[in-house]
Structure formats: C-alpha cells, structure tokens
VOSETI-929738 format. One record per residue (C-alpha): residue number from 1; residue in one letter; chain; x, y, z. Coordinates in steps of 0.02 Angstrom, whole numbers, plus 32768, in hexadecimal, padded with zeros to 4 digits. Each point is the difference from the previous one (the first is absolute). Layout:
% residues N
> num|residu|chaine|u|v|w
> NUM|A|A|X|Y|Z
...
This chain:
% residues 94
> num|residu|chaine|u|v|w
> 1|X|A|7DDB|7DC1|8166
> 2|X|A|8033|803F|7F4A
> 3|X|A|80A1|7FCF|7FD5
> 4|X|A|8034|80C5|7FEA
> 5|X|A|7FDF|8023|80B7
> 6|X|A|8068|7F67|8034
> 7|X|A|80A4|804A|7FA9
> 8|X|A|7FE8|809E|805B
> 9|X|A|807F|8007|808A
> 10|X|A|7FD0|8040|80A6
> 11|X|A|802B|80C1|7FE8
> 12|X|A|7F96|7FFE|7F5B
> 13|X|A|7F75|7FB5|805B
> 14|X|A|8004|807C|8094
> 15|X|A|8009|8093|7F80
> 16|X|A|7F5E|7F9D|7FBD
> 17|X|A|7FA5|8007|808C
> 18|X|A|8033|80AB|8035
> 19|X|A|7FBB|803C|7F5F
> 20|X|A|7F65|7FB6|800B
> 21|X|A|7FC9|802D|80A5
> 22|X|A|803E|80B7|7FCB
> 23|X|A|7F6D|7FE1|7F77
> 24|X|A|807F|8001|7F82
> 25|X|A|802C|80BD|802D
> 26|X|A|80CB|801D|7FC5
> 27|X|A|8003|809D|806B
> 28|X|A|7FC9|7F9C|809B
> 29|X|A|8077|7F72|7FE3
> 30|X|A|8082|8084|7FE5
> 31|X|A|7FED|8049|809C
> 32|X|A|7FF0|7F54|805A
> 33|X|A|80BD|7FC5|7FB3
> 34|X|A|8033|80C0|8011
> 35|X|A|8047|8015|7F59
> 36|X|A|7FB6|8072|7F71
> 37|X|A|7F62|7FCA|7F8F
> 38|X|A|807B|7FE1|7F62
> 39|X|A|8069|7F94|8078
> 40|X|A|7F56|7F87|8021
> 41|X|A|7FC8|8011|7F42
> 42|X|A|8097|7FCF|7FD0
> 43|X|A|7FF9|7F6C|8074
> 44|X|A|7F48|7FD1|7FC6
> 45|X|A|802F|8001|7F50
> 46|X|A|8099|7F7F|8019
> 47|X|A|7F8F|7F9A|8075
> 48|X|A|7F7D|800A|7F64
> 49|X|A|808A|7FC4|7F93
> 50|X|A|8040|7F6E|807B
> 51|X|A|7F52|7FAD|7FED
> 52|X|A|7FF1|801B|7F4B
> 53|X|A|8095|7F9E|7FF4
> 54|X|A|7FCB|7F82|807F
> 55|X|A|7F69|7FF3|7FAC
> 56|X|A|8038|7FA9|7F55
> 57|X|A|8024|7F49|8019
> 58|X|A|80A9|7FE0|7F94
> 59|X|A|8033|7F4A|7FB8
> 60|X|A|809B|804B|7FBC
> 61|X|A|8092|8004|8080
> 62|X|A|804E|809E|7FB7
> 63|X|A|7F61|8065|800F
> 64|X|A|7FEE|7FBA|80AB
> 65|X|A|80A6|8029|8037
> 66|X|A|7FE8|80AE|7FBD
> 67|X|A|7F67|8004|8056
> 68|X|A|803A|7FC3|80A7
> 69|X|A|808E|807C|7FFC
> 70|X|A|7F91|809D|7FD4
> 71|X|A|7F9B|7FD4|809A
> 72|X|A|808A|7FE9|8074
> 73|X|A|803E|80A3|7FBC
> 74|X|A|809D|7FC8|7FD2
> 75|X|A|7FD6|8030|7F5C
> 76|X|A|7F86|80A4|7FC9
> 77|X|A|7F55|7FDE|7FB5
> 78|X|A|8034|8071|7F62
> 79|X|A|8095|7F7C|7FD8
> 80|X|A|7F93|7F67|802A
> 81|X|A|7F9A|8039|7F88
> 82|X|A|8076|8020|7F77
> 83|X|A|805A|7F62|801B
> 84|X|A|7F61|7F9C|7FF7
> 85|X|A|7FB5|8052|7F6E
> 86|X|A|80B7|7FF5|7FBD
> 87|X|A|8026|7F48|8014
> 88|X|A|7F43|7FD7|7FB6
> 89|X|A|8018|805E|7F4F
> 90|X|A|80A5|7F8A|8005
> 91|X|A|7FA4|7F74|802F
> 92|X|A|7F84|801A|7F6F
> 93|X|A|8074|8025|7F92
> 94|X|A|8039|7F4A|800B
C-alpha cells in the first residue's frame, strides 16, 4: 500500500472510493453526499493537497511537524506552505 493512502483516515478513504466508482464524476459524488458540486471540488482539491503533503518524506522535524499539522487540518495547506518555504530560505541562509 503507498504510504499516501495509509495516512488517509477513514472518511478520506470512503470519499475515495465513492469517487471512483462514480468514475470520477463531481456531479455524481455531489449528489451521493447531497451537497453542491463546489462543496465536493472543494473537498477533492484538499484531499489532492493532503497526499501531496503526505507524499514528501521529511528528515527535518519542523517541516514534519508542519506537515503533520496541515494534514490533520489543524493547520491550512496555504500556511504550511508558507511556513515551510519560510523556515527553508532561513535555513539556507545559515
């Protein structure tokens, strides 16, 4: 199993497998969760961003911990980012 799919917790892996057996149709998954097609796009695109996040192994316990914190939404993806990116021109900087 890839090591993205493992950090998916069970409500991002339903929405998974909803999606696929909808054939990747947002209009049938939106009618499926009853909400409105931004409401599952949105959710795709923050799913999309989970596993890009999940996807980058990280030595650096900062990053990590950014990371980790992004993905258990405790933190938004456009902070994470800025942090990261942030704490690396530091780092180089050095």
């Amino acid at each position: 199993m890839p090591a993205w799919l493992a950090e998916l917790d069970e409500e991002d892996l339903a929405f998974v497998k909803k999606f696929l057996l909808a054939s990747g149709s947002l209009k049938e998954v939106a009618a499926l969760y009853g909400v409105s097609y931004p409401t599952v796009r949105l959710r795709l695109d923050r799913l999309i961003q989970k596993i890009r996040l999940t996807e980058t192994a990280e030595t650096d316990s900062y990053v990590s911990l950014v990371k980790r914190l992004a993905v258990d939404d405790k933190l938004d993806f456009d902070t994470a980012k800025l942090l990261i990116t942030e704490y690396r021109k530091a780092k180089e900087a050095e």
